[in-house]
Biotite code that builds the C-alpha atoms (Angstrom):
import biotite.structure as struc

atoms = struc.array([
    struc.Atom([160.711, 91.793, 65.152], chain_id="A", res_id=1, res_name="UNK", atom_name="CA", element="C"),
    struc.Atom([157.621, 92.285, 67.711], chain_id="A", res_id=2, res_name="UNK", atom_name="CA", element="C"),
    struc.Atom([157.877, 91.301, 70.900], chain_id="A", res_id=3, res_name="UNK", atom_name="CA", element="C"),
    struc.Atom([157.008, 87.351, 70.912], chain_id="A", res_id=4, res_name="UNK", atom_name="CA", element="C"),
    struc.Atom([158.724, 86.591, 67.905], chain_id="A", res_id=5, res_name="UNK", atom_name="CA", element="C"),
    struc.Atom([161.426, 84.039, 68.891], chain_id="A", res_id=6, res_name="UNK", atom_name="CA", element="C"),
    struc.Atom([164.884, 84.661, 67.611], chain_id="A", res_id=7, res_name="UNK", atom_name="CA", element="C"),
    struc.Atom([166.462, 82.378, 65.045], chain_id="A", res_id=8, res_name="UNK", atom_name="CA", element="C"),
    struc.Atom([167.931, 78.930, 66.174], chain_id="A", res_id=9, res_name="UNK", atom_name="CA", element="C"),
    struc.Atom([166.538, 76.773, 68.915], chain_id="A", res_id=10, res_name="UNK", atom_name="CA", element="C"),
    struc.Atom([164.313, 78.043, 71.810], chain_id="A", res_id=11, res_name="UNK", atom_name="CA", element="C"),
    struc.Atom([166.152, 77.579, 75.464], chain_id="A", res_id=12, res_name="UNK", atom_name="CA", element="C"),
    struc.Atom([164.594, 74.380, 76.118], chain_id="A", res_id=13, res_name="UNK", atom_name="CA", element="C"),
    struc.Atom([166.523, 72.764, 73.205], chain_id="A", res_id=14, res_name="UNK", atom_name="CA", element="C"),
    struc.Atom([169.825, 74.559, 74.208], chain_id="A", res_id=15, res_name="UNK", atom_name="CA", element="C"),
    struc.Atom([169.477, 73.690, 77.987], chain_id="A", res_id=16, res_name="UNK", atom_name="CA", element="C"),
    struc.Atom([169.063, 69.794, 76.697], chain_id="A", res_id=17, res_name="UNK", atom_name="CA", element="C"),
    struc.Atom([171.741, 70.370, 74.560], chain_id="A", res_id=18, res_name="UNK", atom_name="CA", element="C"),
    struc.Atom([174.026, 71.223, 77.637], chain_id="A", res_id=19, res_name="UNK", atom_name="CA", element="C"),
    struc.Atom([172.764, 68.101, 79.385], chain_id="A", res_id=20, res_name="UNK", atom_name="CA", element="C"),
    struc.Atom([173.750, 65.930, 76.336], chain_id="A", res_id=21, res_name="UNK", atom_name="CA", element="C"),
    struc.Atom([177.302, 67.566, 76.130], chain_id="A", res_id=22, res_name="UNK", atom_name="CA", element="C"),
    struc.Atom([177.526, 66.910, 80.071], chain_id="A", res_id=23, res_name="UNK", atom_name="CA", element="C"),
    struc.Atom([175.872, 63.244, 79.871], chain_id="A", res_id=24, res_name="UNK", atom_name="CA", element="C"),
    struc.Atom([178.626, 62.470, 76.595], chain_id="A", res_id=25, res_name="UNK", atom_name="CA", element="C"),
    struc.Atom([181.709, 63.716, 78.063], chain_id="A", res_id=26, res_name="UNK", atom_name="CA", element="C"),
    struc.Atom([184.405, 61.687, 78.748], chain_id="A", res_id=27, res_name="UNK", atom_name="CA", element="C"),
    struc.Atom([185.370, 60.651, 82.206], chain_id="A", res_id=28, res_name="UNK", atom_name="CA", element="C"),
    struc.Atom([189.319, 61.834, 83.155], chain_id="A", res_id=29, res_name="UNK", atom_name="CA", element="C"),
    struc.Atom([191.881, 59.177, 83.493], chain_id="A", res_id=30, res_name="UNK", atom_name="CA", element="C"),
    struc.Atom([191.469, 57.249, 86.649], chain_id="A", res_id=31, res_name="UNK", atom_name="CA", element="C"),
    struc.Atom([188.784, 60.121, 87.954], chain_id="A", res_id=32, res_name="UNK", atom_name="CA", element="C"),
    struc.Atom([185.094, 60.771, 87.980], chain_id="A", res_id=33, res_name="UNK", atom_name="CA", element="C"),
    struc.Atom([185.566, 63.908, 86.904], chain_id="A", res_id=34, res_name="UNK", atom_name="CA", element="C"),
    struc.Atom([184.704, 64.369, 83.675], chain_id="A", res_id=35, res_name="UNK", atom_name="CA", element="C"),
    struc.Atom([186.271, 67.007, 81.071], chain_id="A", res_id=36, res_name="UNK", atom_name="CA", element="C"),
    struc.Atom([183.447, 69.615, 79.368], chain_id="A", res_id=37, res_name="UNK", atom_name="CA", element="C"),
    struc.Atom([184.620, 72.184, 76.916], chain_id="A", res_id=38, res_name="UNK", atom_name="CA", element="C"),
    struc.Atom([183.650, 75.071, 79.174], chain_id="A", res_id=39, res_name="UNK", atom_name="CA", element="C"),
    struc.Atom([183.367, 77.393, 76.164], chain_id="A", res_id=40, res_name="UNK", atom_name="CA", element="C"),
    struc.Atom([181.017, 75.376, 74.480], chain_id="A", res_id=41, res_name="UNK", atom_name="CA", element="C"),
    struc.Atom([178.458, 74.855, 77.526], chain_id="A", res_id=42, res_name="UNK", atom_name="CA", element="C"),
    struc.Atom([178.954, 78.842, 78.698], chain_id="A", res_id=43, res_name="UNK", atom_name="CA", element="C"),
    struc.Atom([177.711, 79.667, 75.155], chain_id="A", res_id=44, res_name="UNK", atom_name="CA", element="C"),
    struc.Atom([174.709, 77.511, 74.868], chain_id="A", res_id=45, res_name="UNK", atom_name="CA", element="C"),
    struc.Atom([174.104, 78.841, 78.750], chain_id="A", res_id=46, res_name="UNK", atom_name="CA", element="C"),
    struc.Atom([174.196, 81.869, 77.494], chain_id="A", res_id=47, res_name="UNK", atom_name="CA", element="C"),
    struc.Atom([171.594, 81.568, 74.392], chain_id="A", res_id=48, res_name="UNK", atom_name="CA", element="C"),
    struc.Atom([169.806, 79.910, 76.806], chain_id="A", res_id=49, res_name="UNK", atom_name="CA", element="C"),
    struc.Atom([168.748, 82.725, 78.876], chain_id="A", res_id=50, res_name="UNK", atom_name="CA", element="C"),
    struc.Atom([168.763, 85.166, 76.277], chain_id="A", res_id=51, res_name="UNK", atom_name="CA", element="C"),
    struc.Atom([165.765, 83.360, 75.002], chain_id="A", res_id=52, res_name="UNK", atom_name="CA", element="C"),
    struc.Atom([164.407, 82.665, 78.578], chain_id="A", res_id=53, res_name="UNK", atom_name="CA", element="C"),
    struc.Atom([162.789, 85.677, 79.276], chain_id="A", res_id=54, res_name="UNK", atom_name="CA", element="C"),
    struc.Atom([161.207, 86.568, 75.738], chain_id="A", res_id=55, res_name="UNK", atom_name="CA", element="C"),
    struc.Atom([159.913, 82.484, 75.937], chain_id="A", res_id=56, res_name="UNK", atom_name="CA", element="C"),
    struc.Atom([158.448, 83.125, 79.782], chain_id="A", res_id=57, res_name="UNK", atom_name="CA", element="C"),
    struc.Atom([156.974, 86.681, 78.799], chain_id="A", res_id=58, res_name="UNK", atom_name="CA", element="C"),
    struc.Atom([155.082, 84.936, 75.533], chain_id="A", res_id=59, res_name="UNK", atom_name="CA", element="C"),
    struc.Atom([154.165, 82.145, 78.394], chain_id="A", res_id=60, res_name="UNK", atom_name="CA", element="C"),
    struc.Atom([152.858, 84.458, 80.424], chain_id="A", res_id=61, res_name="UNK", atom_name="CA", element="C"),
    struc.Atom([151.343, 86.613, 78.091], chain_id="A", res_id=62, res_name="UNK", atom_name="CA", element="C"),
    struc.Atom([149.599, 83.141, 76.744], chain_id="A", res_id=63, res_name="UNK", atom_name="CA", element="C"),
    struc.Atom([148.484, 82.504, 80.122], chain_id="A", res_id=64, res_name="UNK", atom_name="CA", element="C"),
    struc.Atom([146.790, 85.683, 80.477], chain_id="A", res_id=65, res_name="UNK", atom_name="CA", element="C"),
    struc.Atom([144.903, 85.311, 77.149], chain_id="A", res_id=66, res_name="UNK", atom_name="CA", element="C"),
    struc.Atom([143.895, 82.005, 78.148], chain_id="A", res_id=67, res_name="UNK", atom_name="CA", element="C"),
    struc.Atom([142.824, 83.342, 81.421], chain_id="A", res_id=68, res_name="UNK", atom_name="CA", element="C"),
    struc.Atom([141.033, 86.085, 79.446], chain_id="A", res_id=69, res_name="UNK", atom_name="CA", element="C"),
    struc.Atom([138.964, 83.769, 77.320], chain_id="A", res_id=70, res_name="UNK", atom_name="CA", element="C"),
    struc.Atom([138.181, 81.602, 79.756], chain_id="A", res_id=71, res_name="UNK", atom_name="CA", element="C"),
    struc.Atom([136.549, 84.548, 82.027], chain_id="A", res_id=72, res_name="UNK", atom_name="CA", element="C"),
    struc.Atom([134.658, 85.773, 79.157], chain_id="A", res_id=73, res_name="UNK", atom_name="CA", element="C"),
    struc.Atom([133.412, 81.886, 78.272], chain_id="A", res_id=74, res_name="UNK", atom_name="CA", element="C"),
    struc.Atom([132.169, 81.782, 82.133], chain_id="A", res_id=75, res_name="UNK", atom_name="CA", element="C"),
    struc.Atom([130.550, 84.967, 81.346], chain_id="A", res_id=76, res_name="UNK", atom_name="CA", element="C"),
    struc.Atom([128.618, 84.110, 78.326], chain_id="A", res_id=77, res_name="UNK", atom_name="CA", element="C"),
    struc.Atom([128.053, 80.531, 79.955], chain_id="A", res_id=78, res_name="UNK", atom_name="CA", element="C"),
    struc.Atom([126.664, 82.370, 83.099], chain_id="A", res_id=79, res_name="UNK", atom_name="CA", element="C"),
    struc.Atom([124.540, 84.692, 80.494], chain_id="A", res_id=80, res_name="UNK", atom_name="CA", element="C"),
    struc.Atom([123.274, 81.744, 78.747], chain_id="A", res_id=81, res_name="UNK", atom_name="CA", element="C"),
    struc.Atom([122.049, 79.684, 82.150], chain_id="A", res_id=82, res_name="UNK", atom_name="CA", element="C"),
    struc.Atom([120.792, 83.378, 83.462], chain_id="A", res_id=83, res_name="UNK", atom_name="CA", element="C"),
    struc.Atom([118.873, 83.777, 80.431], chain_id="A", res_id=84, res_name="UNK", atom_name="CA", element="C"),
    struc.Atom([117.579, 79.877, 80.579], chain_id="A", res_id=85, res_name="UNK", atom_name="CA", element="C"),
    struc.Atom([117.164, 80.462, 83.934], chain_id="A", res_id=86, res_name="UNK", atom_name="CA", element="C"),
    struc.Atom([114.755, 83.603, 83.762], chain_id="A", res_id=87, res_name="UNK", atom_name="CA", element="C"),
    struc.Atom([113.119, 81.555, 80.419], chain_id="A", res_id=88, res_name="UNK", atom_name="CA", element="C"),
    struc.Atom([111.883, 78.881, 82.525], chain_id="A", res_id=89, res_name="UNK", atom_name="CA", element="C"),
    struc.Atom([110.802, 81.314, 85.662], chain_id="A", res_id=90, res_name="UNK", atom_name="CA", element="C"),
    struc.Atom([108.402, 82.962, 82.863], chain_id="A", res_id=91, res_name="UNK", atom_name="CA", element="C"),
    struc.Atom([107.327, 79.343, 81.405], chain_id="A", res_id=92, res_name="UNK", atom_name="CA", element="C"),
    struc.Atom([106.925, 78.535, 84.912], chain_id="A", res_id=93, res_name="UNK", atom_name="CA", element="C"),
    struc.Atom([104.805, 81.281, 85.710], chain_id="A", res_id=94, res_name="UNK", atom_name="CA", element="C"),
    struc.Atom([102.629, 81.832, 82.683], chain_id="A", res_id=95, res_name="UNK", atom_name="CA", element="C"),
    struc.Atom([101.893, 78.428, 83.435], chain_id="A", res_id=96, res_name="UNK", atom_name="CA", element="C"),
    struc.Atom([101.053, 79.586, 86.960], chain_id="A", res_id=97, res_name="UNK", atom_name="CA", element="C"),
    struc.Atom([99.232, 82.349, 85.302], chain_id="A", res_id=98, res_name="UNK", atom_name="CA", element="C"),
    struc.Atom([97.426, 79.660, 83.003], chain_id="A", res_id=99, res_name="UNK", atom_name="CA", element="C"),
    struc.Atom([96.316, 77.527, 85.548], chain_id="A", res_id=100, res_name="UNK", atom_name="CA", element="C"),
    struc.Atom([95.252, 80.615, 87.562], chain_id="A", res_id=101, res_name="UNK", atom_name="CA", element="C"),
    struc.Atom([93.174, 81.915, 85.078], chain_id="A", res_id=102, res_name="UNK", atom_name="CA", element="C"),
    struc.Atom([91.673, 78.167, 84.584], chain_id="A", res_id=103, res_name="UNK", atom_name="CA", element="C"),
    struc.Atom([91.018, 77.720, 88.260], chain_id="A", res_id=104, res_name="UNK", atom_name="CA", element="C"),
    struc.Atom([88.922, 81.919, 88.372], chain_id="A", res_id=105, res_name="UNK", atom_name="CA", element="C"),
    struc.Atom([87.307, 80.502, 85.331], chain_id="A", res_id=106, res_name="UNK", atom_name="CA", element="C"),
    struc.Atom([86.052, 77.282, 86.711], chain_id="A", res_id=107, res_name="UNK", atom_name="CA", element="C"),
    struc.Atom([84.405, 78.734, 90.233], chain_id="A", res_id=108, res_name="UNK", atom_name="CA", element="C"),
    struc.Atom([83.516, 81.938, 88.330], chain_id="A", res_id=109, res_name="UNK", atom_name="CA", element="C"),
    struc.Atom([81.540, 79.613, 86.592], chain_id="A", res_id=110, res_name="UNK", atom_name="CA", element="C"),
    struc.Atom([80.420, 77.746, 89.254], chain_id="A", res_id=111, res_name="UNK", atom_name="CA", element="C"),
    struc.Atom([79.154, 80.934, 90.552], chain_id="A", res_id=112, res_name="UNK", atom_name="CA", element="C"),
    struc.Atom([76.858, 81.404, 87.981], chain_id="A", res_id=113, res_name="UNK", atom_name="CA", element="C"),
    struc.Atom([75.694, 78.262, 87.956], chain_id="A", res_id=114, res_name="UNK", atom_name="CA", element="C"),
    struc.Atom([74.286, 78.544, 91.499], chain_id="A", res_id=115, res_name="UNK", atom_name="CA", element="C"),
    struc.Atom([73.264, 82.133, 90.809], chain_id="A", res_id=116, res_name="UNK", atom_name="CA", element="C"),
    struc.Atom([71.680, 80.734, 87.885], chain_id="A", res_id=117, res_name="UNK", atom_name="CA", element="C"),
    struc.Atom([70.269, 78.195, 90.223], chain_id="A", res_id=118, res_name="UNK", atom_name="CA", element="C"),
    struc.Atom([69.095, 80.418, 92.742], chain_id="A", res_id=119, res_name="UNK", atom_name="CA", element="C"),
    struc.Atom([67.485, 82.759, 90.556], chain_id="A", res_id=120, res_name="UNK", atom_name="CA", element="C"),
    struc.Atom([65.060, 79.844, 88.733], chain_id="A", res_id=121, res_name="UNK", atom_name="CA", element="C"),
    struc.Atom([64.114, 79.181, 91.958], chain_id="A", res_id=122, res_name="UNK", atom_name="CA", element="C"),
    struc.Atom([63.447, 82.602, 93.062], chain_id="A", res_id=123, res_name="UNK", atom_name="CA", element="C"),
    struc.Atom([61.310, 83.197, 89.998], chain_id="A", res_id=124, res_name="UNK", atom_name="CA", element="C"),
    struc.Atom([59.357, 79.994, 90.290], chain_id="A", res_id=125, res_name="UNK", atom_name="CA", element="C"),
    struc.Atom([58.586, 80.901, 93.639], chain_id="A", res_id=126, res_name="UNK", atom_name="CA", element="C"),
    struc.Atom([57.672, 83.759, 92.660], chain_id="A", res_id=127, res_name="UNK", atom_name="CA", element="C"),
    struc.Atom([55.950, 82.746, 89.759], chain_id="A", res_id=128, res_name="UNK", atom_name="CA", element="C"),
    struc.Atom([53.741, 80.037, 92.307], chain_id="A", res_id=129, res_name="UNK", atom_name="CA", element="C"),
    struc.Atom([52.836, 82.206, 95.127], chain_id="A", res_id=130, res_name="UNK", atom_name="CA", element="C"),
    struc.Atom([51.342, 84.959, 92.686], chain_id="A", res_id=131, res_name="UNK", atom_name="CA", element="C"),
    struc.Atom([49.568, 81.448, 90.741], chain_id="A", res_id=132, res_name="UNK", atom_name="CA", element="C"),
    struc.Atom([48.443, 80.768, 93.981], chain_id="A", res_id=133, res_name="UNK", atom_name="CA", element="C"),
    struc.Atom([46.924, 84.203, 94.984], chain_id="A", res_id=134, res_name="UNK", atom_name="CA", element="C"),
    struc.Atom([45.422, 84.397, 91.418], chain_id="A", res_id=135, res_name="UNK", atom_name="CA", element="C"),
    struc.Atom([44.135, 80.830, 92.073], chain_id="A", res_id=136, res_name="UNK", atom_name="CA", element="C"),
    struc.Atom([42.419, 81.764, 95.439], chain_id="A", res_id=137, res_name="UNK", atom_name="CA", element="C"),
    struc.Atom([40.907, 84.954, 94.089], chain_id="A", res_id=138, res_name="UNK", atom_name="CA", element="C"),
    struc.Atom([39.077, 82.737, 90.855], chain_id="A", res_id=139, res_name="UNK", atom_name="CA", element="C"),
    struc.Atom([37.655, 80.276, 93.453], chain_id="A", res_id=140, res_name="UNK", atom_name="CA", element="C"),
    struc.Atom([36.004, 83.598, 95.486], chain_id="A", res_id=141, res_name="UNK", atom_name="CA", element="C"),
    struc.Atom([35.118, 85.094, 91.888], chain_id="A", res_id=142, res_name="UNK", atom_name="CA", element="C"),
    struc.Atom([33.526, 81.220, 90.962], chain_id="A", res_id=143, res_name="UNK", atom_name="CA", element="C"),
    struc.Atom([32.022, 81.066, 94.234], chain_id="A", res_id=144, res_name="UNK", atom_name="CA", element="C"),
    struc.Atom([30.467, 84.313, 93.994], chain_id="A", res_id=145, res_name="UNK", atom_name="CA", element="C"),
    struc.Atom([29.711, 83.890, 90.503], chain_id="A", res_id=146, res_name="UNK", atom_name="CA", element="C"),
    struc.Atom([27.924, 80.478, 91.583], chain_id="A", res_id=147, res_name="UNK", atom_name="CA", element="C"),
    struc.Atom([26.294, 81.885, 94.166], chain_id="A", res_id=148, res_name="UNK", atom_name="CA", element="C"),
    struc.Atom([24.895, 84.893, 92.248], chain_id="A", res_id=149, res_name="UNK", atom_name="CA", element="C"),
    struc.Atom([23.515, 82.176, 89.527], chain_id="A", res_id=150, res_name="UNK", atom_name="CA", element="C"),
    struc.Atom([22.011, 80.301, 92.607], chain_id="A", res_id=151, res_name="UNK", atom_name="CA", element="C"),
    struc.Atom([20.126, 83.478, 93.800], chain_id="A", res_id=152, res_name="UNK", atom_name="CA", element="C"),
    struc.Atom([18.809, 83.968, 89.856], chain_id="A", res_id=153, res_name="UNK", atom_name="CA", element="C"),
    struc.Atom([17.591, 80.466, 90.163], chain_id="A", res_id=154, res_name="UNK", atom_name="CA", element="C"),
    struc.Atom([15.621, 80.650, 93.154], chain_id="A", res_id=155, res_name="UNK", atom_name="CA", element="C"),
    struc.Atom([14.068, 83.773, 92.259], chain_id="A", res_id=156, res_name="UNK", atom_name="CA", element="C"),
    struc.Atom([10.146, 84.115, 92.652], chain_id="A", res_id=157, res_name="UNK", atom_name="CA", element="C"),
    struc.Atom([7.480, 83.649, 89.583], chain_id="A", res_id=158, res_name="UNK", atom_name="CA", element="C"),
    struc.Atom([5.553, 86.992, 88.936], chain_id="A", res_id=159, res_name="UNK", atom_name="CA", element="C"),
    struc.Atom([2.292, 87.651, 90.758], chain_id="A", res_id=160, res_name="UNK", atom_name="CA", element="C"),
    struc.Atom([-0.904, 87.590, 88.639], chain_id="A", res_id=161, res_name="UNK", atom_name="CA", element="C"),
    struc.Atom([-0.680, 91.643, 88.077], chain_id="A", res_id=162, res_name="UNK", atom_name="CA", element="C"),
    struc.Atom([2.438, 91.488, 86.178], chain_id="A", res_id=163, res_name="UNK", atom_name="CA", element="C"),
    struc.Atom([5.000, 92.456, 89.022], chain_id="A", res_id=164, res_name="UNK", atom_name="CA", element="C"),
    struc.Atom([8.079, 90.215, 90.108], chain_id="A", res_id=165, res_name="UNK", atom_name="CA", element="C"),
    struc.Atom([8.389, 89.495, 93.767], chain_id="A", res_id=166, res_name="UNK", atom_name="CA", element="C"),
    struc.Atom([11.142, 91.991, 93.948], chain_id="A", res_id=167, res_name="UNK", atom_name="CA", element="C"),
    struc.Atom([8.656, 94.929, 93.066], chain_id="A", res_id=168, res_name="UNK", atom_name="CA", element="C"),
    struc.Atom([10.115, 95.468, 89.985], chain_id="A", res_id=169, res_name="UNK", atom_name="CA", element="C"),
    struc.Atom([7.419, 95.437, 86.864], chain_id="A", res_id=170, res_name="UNK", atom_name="CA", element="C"),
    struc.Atom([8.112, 92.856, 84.225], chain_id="A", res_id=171, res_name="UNK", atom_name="CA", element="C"),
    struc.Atom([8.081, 93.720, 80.414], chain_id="A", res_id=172, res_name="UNK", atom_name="CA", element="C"),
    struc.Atom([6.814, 91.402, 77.843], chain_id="A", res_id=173, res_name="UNK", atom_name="CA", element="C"),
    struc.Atom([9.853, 89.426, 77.176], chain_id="A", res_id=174, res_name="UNK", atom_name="CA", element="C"),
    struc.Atom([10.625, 88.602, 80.789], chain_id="A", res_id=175, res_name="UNK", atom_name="CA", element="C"),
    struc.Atom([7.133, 87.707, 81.606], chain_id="A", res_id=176, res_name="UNK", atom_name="CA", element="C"),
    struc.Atom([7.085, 85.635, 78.864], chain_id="A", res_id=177, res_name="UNK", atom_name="CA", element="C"),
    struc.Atom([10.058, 83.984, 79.589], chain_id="A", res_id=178, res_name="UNK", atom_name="CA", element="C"),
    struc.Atom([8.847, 83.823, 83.518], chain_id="A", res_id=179, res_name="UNK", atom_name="CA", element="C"),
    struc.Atom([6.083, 82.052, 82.099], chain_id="A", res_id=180, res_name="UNK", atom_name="CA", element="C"),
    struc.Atom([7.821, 79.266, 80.092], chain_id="A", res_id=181, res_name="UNK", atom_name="CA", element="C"),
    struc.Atom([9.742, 78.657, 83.183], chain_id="A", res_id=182, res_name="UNK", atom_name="CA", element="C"),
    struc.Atom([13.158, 79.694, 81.016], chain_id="A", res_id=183, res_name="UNK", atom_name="CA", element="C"),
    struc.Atom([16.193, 80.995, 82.950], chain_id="A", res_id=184, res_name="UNK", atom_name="CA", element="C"),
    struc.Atom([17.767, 84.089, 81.537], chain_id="A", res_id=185, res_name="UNK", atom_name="CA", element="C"),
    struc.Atom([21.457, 83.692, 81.068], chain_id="A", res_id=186, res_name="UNK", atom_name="CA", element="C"),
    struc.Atom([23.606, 86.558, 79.313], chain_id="A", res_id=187, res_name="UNK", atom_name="CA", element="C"),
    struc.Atom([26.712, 84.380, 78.634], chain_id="A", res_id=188, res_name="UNK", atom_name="CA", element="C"),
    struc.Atom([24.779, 81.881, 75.926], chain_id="A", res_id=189, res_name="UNK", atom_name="CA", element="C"),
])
């Protein structure tokens, strides 16, 4: 038999309300409240009765401690389960975070390159105008010189009668010739 094996018959509950039923059935003595009990009887079920007590409380007690038992180890997978839930949402929570980090560099890294971007074009049209506007200044000196060199070819003076320009230079046939016709001497046509 192992040690919460109950012994055969009733357990001491049913033997101590056995006692009360023998003491709540007896009959009252003759003109007395007293009433008669077989003493034997109730001593014996007494008896049984705390024989079995202590192998009923140790099983009560050693139920008690199991209980006890599995409810401490259900509060600690129950507090494992709402740690781990717990740290699951902290990491949701922060790659979110991280997420809308990462969105927010994004955006104004952008935005930095747009106005880079920006400033640059500028730059470089700036750039581009002031070196238009030097190249732009140095054609209208080259025209005006140009012009003014075409001027001076125009008002140049016929050749004298003995074949000589007015700049002392002597004429060969073609250019007297063409002195003589009154053409003007251009190299670009």
């Amino acid at each position: 038999m192992s040690t919460f094996d109950a012994p055969e018959g009733p357990d001491a509950e049913a033997l101590v309300r056995r006692v009360i039923e023998i003491i709540g059935n007896s009959k009252p003595m003759p003109l007395s409240t007293t009433v008669r009990v077989e003493k034997d009887e109730v001593l014996e079920l007494l008896d049984d009765a705390l024989d079995r007590m202590p192998q009923e409380v140790r099983q009560a007690r050693y139920m008690l401690k199991e209980r006890e038992e599995y409810l401490a180890k259900i509060q600690r997978e129950a507090d494992d389960i709402l740690e781990a839930g717990r740290v699951g949402a902290e990491r949701m929570v922060q790659r979110t975070e991280i997420v809308r980090e990462a969105q927010h560099t994004a955006q104004r890294t952008m935005d930095e390159v747009r106005d880079e971007t920006r400033r640059l074009k500028m730059e470089a049209e700036d750039y581009c105008d002031q070196k238009l506007a030097a190249f732009e200044i140095v054609l209208e000196r080259t025209a005006k010189t140009v012009a003014s060199g075409r001027e001076k070819l125009r008002g140049t003076p016929m050749p004298s009668d003995d074949g000589e320009f007015g700049l002392g230079l002597s004429a060969g046939p073609n250019t007297a010739q063409a002195a003589a016709e009154g053409a003007f001497f251009d190299q670009d046509t």
